[in-house]
Every structure is written in C-alpha cells, then in structure tokens.
KEMARBA-20040 format. One record per residue: residue in one letter; x, z, y of N, C-alpha, C, O in turn. Coordinates in pm, whole numbers, padded with zeros to 5 digits, always signed. Layout:
<pts>
@type=a&n.px=X&n.pz=Z&n.py=Y&ca.px=X&ca.pz=Z&ca.py=Y&c.px=X&c.pz=Z&c.py=Y&o.px=X&o.pz=Z&o.py=Y $
...
</pts>
This chain:
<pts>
@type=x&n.px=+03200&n.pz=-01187&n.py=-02692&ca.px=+03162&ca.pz=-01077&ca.py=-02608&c.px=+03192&c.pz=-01111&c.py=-02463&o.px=+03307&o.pz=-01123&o.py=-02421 $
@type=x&n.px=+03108&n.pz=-01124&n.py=-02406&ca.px=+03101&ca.pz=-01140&ca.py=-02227&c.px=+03133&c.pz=-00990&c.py=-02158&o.px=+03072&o.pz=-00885&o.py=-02180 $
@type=x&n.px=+03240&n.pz=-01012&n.py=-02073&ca.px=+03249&ca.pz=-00875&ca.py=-02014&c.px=+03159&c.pz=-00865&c.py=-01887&o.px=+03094&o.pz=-00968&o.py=-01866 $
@type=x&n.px=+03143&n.pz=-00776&n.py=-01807&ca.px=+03068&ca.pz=-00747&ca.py=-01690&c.px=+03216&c.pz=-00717&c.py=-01559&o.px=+03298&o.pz=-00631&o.py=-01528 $
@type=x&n.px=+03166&n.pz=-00867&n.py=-01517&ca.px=+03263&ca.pz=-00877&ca.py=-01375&c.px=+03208&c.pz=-00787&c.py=-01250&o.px=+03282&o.pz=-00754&o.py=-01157 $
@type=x&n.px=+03099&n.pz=-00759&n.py=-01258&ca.px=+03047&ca.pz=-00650&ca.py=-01126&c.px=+03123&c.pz=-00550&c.py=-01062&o.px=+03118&o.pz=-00521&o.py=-00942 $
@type=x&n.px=+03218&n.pz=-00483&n.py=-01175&ca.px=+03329&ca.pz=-00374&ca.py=-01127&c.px=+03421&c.pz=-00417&c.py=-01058&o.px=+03464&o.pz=-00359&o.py=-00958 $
@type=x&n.px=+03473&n.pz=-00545&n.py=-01113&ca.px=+03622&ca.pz=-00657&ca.py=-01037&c.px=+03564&c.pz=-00712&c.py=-00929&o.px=+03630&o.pz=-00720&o.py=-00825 $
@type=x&n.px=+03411&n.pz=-00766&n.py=-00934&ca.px=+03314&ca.pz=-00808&ca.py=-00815&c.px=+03314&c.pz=-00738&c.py=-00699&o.px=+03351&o.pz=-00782&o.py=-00591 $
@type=x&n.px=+03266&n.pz=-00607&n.py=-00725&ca.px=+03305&ca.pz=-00525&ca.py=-00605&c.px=+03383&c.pz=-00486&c.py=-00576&o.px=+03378&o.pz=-00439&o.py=-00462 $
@type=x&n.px=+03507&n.pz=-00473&n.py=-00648&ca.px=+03665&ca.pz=-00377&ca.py=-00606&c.px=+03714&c.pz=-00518&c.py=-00515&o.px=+03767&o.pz=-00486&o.py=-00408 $
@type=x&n.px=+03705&n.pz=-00691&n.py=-00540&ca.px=+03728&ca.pz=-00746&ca.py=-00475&c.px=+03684&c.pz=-00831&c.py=-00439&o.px=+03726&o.pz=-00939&o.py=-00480 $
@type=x&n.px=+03588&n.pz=-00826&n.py=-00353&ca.px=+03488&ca.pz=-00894&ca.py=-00251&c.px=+03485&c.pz=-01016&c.py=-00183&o.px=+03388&o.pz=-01082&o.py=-00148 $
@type=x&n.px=+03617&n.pz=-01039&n.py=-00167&ca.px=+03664&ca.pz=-01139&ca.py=-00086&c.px=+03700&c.pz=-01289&c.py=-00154&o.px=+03688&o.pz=-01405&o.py=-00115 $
@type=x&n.px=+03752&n.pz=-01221&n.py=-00285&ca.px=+03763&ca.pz=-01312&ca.py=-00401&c.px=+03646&c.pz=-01400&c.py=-00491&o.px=+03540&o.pz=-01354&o.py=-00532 $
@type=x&n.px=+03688&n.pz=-01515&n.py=-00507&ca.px=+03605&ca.pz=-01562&ca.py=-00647&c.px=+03651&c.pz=-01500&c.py=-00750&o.px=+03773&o.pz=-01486&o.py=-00744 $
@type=x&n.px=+03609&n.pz=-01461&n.py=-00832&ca.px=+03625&ca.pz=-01382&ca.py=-00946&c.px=+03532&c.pz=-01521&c.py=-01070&o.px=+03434&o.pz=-01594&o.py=-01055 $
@type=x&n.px=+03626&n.pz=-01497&n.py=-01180&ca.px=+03559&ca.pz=-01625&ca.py=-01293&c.px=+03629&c.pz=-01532&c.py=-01420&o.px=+03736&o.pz=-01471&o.py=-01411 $
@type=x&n.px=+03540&n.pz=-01536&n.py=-01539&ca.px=+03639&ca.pz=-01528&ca.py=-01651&c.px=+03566&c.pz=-01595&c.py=-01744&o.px=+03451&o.pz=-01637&o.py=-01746 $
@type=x&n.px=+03704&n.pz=-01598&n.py=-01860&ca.px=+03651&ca.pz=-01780&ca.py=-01925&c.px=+03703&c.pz=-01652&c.py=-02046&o.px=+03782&o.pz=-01561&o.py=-02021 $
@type=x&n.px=+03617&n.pz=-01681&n.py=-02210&ca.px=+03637&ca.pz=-01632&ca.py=-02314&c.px=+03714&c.pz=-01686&c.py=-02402&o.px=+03684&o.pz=-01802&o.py=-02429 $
@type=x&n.px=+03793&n.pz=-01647&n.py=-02449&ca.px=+03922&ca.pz=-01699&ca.py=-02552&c.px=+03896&c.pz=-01706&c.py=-02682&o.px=+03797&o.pz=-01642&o.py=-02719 $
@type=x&n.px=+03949&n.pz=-01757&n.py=-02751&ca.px=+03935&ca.pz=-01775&ca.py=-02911&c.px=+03937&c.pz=-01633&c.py=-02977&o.px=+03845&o.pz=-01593&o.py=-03048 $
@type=x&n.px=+04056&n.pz=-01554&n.py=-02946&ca.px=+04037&ca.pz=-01415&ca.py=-03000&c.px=+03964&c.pz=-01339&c.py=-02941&o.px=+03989&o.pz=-01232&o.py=-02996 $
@type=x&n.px=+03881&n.pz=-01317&n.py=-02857&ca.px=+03762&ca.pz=-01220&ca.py=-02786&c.px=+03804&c.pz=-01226&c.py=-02694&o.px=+03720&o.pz=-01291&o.py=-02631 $
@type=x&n.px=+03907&n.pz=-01199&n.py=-02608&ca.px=+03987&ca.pz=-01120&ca.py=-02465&c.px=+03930&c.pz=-01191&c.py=-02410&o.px=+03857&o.pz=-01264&o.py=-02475 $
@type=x&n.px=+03934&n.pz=-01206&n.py=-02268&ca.px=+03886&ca.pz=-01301&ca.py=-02143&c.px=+03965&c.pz=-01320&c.py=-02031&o.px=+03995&o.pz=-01230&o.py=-01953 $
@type=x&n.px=+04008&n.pz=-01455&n.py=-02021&ca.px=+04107&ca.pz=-01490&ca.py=-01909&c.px=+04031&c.pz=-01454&c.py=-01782&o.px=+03938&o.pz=-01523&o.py=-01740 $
@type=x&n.px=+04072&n.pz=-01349&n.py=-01726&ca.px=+04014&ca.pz=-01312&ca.py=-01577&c.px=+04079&c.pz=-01395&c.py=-01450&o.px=+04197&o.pz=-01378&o.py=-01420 $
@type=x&n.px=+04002&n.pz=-01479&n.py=-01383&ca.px=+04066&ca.pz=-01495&ca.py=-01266&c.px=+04007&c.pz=-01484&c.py=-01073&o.px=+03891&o.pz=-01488&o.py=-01031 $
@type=x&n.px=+04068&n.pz=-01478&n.py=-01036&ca.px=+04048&ca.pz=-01396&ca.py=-00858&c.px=+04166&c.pz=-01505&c.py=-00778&o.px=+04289&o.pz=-01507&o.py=-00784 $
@type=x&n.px=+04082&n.pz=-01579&n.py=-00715&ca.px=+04069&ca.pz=-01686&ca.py=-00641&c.px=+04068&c.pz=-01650&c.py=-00481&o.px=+03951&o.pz=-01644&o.py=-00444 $
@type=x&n.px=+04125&n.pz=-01633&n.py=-00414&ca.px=+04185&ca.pz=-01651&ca.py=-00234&c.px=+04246&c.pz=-01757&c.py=-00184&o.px=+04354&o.pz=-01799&o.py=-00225 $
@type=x&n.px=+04173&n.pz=-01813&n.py=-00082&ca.px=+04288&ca.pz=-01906&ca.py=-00004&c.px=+04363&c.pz=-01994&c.py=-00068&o.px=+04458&o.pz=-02041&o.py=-00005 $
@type=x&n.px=+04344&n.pz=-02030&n.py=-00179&ca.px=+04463&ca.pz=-02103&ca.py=-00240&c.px=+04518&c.pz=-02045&c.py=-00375&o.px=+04543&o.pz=-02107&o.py=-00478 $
@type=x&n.px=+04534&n.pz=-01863&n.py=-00338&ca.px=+04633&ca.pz=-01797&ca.py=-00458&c.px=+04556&c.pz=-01763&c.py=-00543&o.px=+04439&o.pz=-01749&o.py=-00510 $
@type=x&n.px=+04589&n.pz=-01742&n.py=-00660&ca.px=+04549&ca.pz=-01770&ca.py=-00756&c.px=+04603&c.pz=-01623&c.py=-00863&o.px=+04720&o.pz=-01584&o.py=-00860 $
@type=x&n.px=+04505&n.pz=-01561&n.py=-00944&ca.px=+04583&ca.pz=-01441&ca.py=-00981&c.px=+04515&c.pz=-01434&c.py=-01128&o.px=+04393&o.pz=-01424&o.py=-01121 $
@type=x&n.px=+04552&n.pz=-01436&n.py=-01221&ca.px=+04506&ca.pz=-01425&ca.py=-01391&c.px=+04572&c.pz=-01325&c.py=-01459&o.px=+04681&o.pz=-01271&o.py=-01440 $
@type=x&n.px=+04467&n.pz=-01308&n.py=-01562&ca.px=+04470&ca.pz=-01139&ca.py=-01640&c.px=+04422&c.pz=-01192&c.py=-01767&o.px=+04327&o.pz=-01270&o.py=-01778 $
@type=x&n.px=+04513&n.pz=-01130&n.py=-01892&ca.px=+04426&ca.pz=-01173&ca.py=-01977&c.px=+04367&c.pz=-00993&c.py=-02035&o.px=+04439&o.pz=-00893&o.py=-02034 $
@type=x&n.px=+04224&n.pz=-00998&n.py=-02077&ca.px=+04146&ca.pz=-00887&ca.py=-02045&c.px=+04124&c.pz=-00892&c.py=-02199&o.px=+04048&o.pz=-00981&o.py=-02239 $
@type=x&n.px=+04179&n.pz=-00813&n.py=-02288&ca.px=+04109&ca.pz=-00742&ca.py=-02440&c.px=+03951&c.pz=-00709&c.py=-02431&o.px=+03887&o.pz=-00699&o.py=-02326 $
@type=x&n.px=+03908&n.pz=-00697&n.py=-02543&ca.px=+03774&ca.pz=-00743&ca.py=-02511&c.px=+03749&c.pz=-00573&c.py=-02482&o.px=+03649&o.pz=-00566&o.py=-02411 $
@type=x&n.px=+03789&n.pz=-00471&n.py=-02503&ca.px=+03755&ca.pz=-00320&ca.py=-02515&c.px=+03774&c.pz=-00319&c.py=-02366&o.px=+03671&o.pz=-00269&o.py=-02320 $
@type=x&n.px=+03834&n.pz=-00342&n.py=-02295&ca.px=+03922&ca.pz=-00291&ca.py=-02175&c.px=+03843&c.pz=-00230&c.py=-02107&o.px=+03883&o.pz=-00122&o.py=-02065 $
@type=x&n.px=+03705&n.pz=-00275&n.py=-02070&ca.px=+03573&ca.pz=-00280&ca.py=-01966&c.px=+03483&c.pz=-00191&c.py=-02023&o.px=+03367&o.pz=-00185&o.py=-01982 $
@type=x&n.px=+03542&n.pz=-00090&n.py=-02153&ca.px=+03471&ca.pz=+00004&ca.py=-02209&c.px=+03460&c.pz=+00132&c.py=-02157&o.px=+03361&o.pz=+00193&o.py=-02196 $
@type=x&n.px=+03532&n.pz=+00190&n.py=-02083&ca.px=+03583&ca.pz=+00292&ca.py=-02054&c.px=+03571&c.pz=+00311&c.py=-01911&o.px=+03576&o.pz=+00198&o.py=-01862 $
@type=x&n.px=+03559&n.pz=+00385&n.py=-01834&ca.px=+03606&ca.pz=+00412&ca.py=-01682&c.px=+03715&c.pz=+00415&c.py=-01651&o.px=+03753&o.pz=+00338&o.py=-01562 $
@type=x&n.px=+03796&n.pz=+00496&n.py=-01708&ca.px=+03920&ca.pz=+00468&ca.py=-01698&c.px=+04004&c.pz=+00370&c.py=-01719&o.px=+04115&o.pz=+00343&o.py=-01673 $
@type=x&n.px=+03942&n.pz=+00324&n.py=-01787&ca.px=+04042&ca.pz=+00171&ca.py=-01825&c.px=+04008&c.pz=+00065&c.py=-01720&o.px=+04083&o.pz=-00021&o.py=-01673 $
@type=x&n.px=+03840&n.pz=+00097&n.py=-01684&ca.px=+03831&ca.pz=+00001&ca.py=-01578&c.px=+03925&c.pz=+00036&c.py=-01449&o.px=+03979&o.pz=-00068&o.py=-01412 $
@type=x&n.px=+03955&n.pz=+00121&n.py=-01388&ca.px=+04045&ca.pz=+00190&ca.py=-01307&c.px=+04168&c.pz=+00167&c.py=-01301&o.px=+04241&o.pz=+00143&o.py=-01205 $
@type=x&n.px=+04193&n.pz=+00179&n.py=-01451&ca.px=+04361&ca.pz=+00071&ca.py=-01467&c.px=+04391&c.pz=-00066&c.py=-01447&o.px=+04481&o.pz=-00116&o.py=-01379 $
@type=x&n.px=+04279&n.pz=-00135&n.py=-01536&ca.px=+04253&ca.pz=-00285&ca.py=-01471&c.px=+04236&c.pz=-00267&c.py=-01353&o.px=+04337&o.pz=-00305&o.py=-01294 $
@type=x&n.px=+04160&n.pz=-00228&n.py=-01283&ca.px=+04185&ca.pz=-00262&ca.py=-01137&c.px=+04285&c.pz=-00200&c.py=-01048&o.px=+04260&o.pz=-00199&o.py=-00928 $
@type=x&n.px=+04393&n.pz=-00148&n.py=-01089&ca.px=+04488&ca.pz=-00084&ca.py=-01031&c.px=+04621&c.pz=-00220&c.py=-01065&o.px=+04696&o.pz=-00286&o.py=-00993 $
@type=x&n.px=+04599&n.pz=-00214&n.py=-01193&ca.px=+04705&ca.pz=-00375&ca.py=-01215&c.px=+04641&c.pz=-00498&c.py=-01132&o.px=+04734&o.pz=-00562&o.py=-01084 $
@type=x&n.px=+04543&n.pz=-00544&n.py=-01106&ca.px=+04499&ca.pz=-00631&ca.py=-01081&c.px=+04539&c.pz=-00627&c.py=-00903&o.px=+04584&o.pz=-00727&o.py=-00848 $
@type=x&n.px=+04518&n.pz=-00518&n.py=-00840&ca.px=+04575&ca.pz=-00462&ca.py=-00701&c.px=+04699&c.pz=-00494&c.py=-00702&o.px=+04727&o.pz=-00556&o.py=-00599 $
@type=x&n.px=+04816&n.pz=-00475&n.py=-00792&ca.px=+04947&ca.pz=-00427&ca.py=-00823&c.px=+05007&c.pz=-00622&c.py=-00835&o.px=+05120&o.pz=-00662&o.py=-00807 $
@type=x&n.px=+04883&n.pz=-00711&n.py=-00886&ca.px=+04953&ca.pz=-00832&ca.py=-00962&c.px=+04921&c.pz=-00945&c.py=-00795&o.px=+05003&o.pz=-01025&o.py=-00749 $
@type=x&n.px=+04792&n.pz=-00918&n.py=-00743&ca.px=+04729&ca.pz=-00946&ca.py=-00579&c.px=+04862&c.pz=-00937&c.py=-00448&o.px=+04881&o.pz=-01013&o.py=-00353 $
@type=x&n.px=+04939&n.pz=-00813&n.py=-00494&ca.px=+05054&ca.pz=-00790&ca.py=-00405&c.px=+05169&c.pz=-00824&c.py=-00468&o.px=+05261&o.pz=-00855&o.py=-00393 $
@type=x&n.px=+05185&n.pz=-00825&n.py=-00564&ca.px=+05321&ca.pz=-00936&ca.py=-00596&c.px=+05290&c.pz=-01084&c.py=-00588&o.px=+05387&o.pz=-01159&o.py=-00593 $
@type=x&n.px=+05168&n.pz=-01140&n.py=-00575&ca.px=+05168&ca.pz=-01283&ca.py=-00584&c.px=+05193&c.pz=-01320&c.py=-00435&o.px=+05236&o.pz=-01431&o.py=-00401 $
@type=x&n.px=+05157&n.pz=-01193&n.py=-00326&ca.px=+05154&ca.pz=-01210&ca.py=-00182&c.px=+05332&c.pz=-01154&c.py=-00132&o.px=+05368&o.pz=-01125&o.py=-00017 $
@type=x&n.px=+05402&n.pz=-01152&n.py=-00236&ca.px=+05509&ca.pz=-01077&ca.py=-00190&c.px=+05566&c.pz=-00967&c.py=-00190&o.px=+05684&o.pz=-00943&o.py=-00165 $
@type=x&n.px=+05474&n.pz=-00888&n.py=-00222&ca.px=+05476&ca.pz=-00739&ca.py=-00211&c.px=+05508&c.pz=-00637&c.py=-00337&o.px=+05444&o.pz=-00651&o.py=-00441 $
@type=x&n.px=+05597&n.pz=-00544&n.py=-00327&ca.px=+05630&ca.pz=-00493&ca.py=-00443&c.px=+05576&c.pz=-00357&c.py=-00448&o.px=+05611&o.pz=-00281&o.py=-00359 $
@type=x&n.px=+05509&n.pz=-00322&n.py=-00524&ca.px=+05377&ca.pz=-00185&ca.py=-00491&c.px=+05497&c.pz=-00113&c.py=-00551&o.px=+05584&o.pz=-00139&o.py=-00634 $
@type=x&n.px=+05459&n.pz=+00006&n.py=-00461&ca.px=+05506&ca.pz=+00160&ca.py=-00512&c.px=+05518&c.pz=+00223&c.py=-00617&o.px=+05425&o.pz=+00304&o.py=-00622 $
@type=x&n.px=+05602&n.pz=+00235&n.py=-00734&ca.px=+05524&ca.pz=+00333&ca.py=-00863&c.px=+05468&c.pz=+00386&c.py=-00806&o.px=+05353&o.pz=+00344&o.py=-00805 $
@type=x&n.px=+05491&n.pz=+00511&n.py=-00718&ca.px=+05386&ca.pz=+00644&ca.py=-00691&c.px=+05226&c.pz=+00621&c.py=-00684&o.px=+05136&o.pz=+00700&o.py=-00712 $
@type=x&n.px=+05218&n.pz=+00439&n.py=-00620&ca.px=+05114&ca.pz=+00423&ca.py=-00559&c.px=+05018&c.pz=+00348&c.py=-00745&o.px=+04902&o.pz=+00309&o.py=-00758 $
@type=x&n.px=+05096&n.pz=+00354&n.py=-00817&ca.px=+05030&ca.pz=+00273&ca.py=-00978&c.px=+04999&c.pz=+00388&c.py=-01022&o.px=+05070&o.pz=+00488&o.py=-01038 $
@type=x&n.px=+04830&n.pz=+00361&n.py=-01052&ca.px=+04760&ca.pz=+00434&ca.py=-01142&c.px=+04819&c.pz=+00464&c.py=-01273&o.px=+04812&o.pz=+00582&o.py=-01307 $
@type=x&n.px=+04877&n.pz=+00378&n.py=-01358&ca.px=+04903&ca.pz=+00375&ca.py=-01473&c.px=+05011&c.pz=+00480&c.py=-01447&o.px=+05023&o.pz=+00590&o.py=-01502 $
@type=x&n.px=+05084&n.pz=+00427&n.py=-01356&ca.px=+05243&ca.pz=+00538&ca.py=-01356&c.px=+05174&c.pz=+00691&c.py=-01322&o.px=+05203&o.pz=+00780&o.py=-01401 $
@type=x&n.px=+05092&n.pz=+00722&n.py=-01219&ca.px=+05078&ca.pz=+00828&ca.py=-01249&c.px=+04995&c.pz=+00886&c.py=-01340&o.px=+05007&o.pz=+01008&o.py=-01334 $
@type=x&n.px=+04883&n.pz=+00838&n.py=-01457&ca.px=+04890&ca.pz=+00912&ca.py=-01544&c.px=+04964&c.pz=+00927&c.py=-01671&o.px=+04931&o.pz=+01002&o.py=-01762 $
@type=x&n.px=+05091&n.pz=+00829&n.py=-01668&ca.px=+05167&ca.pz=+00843&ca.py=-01719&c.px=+05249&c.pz=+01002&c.py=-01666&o.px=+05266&o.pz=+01087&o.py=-01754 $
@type=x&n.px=+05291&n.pz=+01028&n.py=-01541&ca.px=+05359&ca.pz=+01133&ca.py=-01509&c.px=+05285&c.pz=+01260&c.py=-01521&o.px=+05351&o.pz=+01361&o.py=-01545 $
@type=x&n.px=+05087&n.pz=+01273&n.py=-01500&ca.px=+05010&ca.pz=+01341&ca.py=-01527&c.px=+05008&c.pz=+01417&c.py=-01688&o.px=+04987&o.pz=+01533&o.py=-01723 $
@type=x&n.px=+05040&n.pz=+01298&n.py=-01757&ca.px=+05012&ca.pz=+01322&ca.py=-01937&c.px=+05162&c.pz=+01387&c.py=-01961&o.px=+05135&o.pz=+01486&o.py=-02030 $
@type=x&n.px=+05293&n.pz=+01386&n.py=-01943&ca.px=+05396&ca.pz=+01378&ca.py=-01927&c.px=+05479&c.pz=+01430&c.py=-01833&o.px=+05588&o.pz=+01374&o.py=-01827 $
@type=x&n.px=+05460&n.pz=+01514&n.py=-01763&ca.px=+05529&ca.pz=+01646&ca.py=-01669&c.px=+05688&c.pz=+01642&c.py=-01718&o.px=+05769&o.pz=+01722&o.py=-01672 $
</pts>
C-alpha cells in the first residue's frame, strides 16, 4: 500500500519528502533540509483519517524541532491536547 505524501508535501514545502515501503506495510517517511534529516515510521492506516493525518503532522513538527534543538511545548502538541480534550 503506497501512502499519499501530498498532505506532508504541503504541510512541508521546503522539504524533500521520500517514503520507502517496508516489509510489514508501514512506510519509512523521510523530510530532508539542509543536511537534517528527520524519519517516521508511518502504519499503513495512519493517512486514513483526518485526524490522524493532523497528528502525524503535529509529531512530525514536534520531531523537525527537536532535531533543530528545540523542545516543543505540550500545550503546543496536538496529541497532548486531545488527550486533555478526551480527558478533562
């Protein structure tokens, strides 16, 4: 199963974006800058959903700024807040 990079394509523009298919379905995602280098391994469902695409690209934001140094906000992680959304 080939996923559709167009969503990761446009959330990051600047990047090469490549993903290579694995023996068990998933797909090694990778996003290419300058040198740095950032990989995901992607379940083959993940790209099913809107929301899930939203999470992938909220980790993928989240993994971009730790490779640059940067330690993102919970408040500012999608995942964390609908974790706090589902969970009051």
């Amino acid at each position: 199963m080939t996923i559709s990079l167009q969503p990761i394509i446009s959330a990051f523009p600047d990047y090469t974006v490549t993903a290579t298919q694995r023996p068990d379905g998933s797909q090694l995602l990778s996003l290419e800058k300058d040198g740095m280098q950032v990989t995901r391994v992607i379940p083959s469902p993940q790209l099913s959903a809107p929301v899930r695409v939203e999470w992938l690209l909220s980790a993928i934001r989240r993994d971009i700024a730790q490779a640059g140094g940067v330690v993102a906000e919970i408040a500012a992680m999608q995942s964390q807040r609908q974790a706090v959304a589902q969970h009051p």
